[in-house]
Structure formats: structure tokens, C-alpha cells
N, C-alpha and C positions, 0 to 999 in steps of 0.2 A: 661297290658290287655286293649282290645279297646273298648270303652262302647261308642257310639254315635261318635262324633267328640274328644271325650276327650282319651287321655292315663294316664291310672292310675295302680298304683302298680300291679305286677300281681298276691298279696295274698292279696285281698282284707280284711279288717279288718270287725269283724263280731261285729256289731252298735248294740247297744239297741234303740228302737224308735227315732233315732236320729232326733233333728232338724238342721235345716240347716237355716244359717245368711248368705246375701252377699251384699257386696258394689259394685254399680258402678259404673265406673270411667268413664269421665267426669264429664257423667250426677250425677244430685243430690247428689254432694260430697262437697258440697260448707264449706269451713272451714275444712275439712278435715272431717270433723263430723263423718262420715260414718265410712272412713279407719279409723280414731282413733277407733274407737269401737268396728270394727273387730280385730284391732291388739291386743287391752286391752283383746278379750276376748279370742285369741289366745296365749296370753301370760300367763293369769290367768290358760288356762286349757293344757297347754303343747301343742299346736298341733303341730299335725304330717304330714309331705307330703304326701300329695295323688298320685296330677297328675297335668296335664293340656291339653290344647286344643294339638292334635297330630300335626295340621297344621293351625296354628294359624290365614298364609298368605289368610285361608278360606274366612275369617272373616273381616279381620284386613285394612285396607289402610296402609303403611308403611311410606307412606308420610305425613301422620297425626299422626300417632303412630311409631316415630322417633326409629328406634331400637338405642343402645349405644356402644359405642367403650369403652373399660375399659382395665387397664394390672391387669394382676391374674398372680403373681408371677414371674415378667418379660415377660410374655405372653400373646397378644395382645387376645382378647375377646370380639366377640359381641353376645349383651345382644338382643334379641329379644322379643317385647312386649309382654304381653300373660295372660290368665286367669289360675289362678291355684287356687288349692282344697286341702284344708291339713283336718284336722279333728282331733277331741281329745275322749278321754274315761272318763267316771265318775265310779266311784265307787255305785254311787247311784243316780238313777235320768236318764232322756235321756243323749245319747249321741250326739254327735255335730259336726256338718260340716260346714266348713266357706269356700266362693267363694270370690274369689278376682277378679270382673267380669271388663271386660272393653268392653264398650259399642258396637257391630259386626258394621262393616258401609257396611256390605253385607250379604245375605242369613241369613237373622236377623231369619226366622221363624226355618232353620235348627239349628242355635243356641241354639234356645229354645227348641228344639225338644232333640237339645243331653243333653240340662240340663237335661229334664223330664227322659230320661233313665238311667244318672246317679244317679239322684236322686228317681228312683224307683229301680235302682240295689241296690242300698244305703240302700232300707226303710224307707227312708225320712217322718215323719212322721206329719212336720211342717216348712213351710218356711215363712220368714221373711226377706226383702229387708231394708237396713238402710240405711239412708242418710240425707242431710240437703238442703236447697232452702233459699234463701235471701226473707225477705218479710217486709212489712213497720210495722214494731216492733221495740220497743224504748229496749237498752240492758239495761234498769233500771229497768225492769220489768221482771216477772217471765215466760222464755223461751217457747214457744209455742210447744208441739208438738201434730201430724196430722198424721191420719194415715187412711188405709181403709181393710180390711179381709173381709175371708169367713169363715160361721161355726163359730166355738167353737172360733177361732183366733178376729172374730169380737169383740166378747164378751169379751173377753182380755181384749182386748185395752180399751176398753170401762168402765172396773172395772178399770186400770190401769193409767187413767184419760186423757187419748188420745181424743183428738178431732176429729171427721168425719169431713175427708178430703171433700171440695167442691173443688178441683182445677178440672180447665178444660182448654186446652188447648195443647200444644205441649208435645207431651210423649217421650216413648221409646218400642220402640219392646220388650224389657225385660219385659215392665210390663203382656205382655200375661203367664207371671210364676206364677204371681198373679190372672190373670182372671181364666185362667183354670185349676189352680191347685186342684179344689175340683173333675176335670173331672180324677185325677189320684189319687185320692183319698189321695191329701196332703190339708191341713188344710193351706193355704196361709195370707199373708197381706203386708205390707208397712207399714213402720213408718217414718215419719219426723221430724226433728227440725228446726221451723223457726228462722234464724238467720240474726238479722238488716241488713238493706243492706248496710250502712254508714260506718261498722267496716272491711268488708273487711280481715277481720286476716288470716293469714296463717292457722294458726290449732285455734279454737273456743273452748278452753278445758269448758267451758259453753255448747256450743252446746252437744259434747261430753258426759258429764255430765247428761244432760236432757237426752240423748237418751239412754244411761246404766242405769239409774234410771229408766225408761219405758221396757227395756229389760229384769232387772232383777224382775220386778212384772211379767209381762207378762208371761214369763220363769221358775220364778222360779229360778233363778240363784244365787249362795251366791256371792255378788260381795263385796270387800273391795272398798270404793269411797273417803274416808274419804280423802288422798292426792290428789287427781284430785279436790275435791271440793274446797279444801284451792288453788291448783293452778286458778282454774276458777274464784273463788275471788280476788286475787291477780291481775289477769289480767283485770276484767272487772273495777277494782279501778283506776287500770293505766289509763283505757279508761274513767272513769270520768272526772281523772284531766286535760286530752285530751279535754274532751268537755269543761270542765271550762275556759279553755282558749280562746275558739273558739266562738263568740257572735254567729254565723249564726248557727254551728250545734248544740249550745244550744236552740235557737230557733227552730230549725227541732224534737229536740228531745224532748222536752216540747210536741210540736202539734202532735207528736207520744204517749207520754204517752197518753195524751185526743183521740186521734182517736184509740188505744189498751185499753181502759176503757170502750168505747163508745159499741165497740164490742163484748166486754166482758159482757157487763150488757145487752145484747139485748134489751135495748131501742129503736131501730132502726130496722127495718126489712131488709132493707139493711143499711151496715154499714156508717157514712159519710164519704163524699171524701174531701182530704187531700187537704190544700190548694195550689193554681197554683203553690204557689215560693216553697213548700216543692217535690211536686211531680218534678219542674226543677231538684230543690239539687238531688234525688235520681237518675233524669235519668244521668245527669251528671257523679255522679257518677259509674251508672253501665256503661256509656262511656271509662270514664277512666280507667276502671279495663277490659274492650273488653268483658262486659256482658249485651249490651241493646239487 
């Protein structure tokens, strides 16, 4: 069935107040943070295929979003990039849809336009974007997250100890799912984890963590966490003895706990800036990693 720019099943499945979760990729997935969270909660609740974009090449640059050559069963196979939609059923409680979004580098507003028809063919009754962003936070401290809603979703976050997001700066055409989703009468927001910018990890089962723990208040969702938590420990222990070794990033990370205490306690109206050699180490580092 064609709903917007997307193909989806063509017996569509009949959702109870369904909300809907999406990560996207590039943007604000740093640690994986996002895609873990979707996939944990894609796992936890069965889901099932939807759809995806019909012509992906819409959207997509191919030369930035590399399609992949694979064999499937002695047969040559390519994999071409793409956004897909699975979704799961509860017994009790909303239903749920999860976008596996990858960021349009063209016709960014018809994008949105076919999200909002699938998610009003849906019934979409709450959406919620999850991701993560690198920011001067020490990982010895208790993970930051950051978010912004409309409606009833503000307030969420808000009981669910979310910080109001101040960021300003360079976005994504995606986020118009969030501005004008009260105009289609979905209950919208964003949520983020800020994750140090010095650890760099592949997957942040930390960040992860933080944003399942915010998901499931928000939500309402029965989440087991209890082995993700002992893994995120495990890992941010490793990155101790990591720093113990290292005189200079134990020194970044010291002037991080005081500049994430400092902000924390609003003693400052604006918060203070990080000294010249810590703020070098960070841009350094997001050089190295091809993130300045």
C-alpha cells in the first residue's frame, strides 16, 4: 500500500493509540545511542515489518549513503540504503511504531510530509525522536539528558527529569516532525543523551541506558534494564582505568567534573568556560574522529 513516499504492508495492522519512536542516522546517533534504543525496544516488544520509503533514490545521495554488495546464498546482492517502519502490538497499553530514519540530503520537506501521512494513517498518537550529541561532560558523572515537546509530551519529560534543551545551532529538516506535529494533532518531542566527547565509543551502553530509563517514565513502558546497566558499568570502569593512565585526560576530566557541577548548581548565569588547553583536547579530538 502507498501512503506518502513510503510502501507499506497492504493490510495494514489496526494500532491502539500507537506511539511512535525514531532514530536518525547520521544525525544525533553519536554512540549509537539512538539505534540501541530503538533496536532494545524493537526487540523487547516483537516488532514487525511495515514498509519503507518506495524510492528511496527520492531522498537519498547514493554516493554518501553507499548502497552494499553482499552474497545471500551464493547470490550476489545489493543492499540499498533506506528508511523502514516495523511496529509491534501490546496487550495493554499503546501500541508502537519505530522509524529507522536516515537523514533525506534532498526534498527534505516532502520527507516529512510522507512521515505525517503515515503517521496519521497510523494514528499516531505521540512521537518521540531519540538520539545522542557529544558535549563537554565528564563520564564520571550522572549522564545528561535533554529534550524539547509539545502538549502533554513537554510535561513528560519534564516529570521524567529531562532537561530543556537550549541548543541552537545547525539542525535537520526532520526536526519540522517535532515543530508541527501538534498541527496534526500528534503530541511531539526530542530526547537526548549527552555523551562526553573524549570517549568517542562505538556503542555508549551508558548513553543507551539514560535514554531507556527516560523513555520508559515518559512512556510508560515495562523495560527490563537491569543487564544493560551492569554492561554500562562494566564499560565506563574500563574507561576509568583508561583515564588513570592518561595524566592529560585526567586533567580534562577533573576540569569537567567542576565545569558539569558548576552548571548543574546554577551558580552562574551563564555557565563558565572551560579552560583554553581543555577546550584544544576536545576540538582535537573531534578532528580526529572527522567530527569538528
Amino acid at each position: 500500500m502507498r501512503v506518502g513516499a513510503f510502501e507499506l504492508e497492504d493490510q495494514l495492522p489496526k494500532l491502539e493509540r500507537p506511539y511512535a519512536f525514531a532514530v536518525l542516522r547520521p544525525w544525533i546517533d553519536v554512540g549509537r545511542a539512538g539505534s540501541l534504543v530503538l533496536s532494545t525496544l524493537e526487540k523487547t516488544f516483537h516488532a514487525r515489518w511495515l514498509g519503507q520509503l518506495s524510492m528511496p533514490g527520492s531522498f537519498y545521495d547514493f554516493t554518501r549513503y553507499r548502497p552494499i554488495l553482499r552474497f545471500v546464498e551464493g547470490e550476489r546482492e545489493v543492499v540499498i540504503p533506506n528508511t523502514q517502519v516495523t511496529y509491534a502490538t501490546r496487550p495493554e497499553g499503546n501500541d508502537l511504531i519505530f522509524f529507522n530514519l536516515m537523514e533525506p540530503h534532498m526534498l527534505g520537506e516532502a520527507f516529512v510530509d510522507s512521515m505525517f501521512k503515515v503517521m496519521g494513517r497510523l494514528g499516531v498518537e505521540r512521537y518521540c525522536l531519540v538520539g545522542g550529541m557529544y558535549d563537554a561532560v565528564p563520564h564520571t558523572k550522572p549522564l545528561i539528558a535533554s529534550g524539547f515537546g509539545s502538549g502533554e509530551a513537554e510535561a513528560r519529560l519534564r516529570r521524567a527529569g529531562v532537561r530543556p534543551s537550549d541548543y541552537e545551532g545547525p539542525a535537520t529538516v526532520v526536526t519540522l516532525l517535532t515543530q508541527d506535529g501538534p498541527k496534526h494533532g500528534i503530541d511531539s518531542m526530542v530526547l537526548v543523551v549527552h555523551l562526553p566527547q573524549y570517549t568517542q565509543l562505538n556503542e555508549d551502553y551508558a548513553g543507551q541506558l539514560r535514554l531507556l530509563e527516560a523513555v520508559a517514565s515518559v512512556f510508560d513502558l515495562p523495560l527490563e534494564l537491569d543487564g544493560l546497566r551492569r554492561r554500562a558499568t562494566e564499560q565506563y570502569t574500563r574507561l576509568n582505568s583508561a583515564v588513570e593512565r592518561e595524566p592529560q585526560l585526567k586533567e580534562v576530566v577533573r576540569q569537567l567534573e567542576e565545569y558539569y557541577d558548576a552548571r548543574a548548581s546554577r551558580m552562574w548565569e551563564q555557565p563558565p568556560e572551560l579552560s583554553p588547553e581543555v577546550q584544544s583536547f576536545l576540538h582535537e579530538i573531534n578532528e580526529r574522529f572527522g567530527r569538528s
